[in-house]
Every structure is written in C-alpha cells, then in structure tokens.
N, C-alpha and C positions, 0 to 999 in steps of 0.2 A: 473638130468633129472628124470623125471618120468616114472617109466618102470611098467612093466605089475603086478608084484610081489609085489611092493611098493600098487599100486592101487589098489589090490585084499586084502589084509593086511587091510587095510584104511575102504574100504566097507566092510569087514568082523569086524571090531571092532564098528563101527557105527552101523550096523547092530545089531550087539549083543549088544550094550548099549540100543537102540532102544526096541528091544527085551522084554529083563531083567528088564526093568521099566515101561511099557506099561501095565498098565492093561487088561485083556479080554475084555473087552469093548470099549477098546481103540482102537486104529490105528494107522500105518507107513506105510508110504507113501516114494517112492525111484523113485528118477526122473533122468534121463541123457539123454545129448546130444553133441553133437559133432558140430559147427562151426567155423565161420570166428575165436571165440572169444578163442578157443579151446575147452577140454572135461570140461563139467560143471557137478557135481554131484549134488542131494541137498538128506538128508532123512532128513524128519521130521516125528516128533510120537508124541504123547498126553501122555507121559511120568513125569516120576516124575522131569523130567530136569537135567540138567549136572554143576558137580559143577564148580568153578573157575578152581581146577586144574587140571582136565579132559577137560576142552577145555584150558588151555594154553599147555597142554600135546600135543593135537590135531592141535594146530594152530602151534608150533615147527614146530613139523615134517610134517606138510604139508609145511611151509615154508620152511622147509631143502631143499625140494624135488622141489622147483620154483611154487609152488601154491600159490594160494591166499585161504584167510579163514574166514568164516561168520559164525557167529554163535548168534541166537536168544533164547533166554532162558529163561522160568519163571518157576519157583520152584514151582513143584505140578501139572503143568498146557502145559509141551511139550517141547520141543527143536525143531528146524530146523537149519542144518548144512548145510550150502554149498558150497563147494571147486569147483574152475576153475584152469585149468593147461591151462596154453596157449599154443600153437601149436607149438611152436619151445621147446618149455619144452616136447612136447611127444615123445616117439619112438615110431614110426611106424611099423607093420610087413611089408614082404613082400607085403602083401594084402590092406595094405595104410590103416590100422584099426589102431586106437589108443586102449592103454592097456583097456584090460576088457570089449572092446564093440564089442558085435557082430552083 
C-alpha cells in the first residue's frame, strides 16, 4: 500500500531532481489530485532530464508500492513524471485524506 511516508519520500526526491537540474530560467511545475481514478501526482521541469537509471530506479519503487509510472524525457530539454495510486492502494486517515494531500 501506499502510505503517507512512502509518498512524501517520492515527492521529495522528484522534487529535488527537478530542482538540481532546472536552470533559473527554467520551471517545475507540481500537480495532484485525488478521484474516482485515485491520488495522481505529476511534476514536470525544463530540466536537463533524467537518465535511464533514475527512472527505472523510480518506476521499481513506485511499482513496489501498487503505483503506476510515466515518465516523458528528453535530454537537455525537461522530464514530466507522473504516478497514480489507485484508491484501494491508499491509506486513508481518519479524515478520509489520502497520504500527503491536504
């Protein structure tokens, strides 16, 4: 299952790939939402792109975790990453929140 720690881990490494290769001129852009389909993330950035083994690293373990994994990539020119966890793959708090969205 996908629990709160897993998915805060995930967008914290993304983020910082995003980050670390994005020129100042650049941009990242961090999308999510929550339906029928479950929690969908996507970050993309105008980055230097991600190599082979940074996204089969990424797609593992998103797949460990019952996700699904997209990833768009051209070398010099951006990545866009986007994972969906489907609803029975999430835990929910109390508060019927799926991990990491408030």
């Amino acid at each position: 299952r996908a629990d709160e720690t897993m998915v805060n881990q995930m967008l914290n490494a993304l983020l910082a790939n995003a980050l670390e290769t994005t020129p100042t001129e650049g941009w990242v852009v961090i999308t999510a939402g929550r339906g029928r389909c479950g929690l969908s993330i996507a970050v993309a950035d105008t980055g230097s792109g991600v190599s082979v083994e940074q996204v089969t690293k990424i797609k593992t373990w998103i797949e460990q975790h019952g996700g699904e994994f997209q990833c768009n990539t051209l070398e010099g020119r951006g990545t866009t990453v986007a994972l969906t966890f489907p609803p029975w793959r999430l835990d929910t708090g109390e508060d019927g929140q799926a991990p990491g969205v408030s």
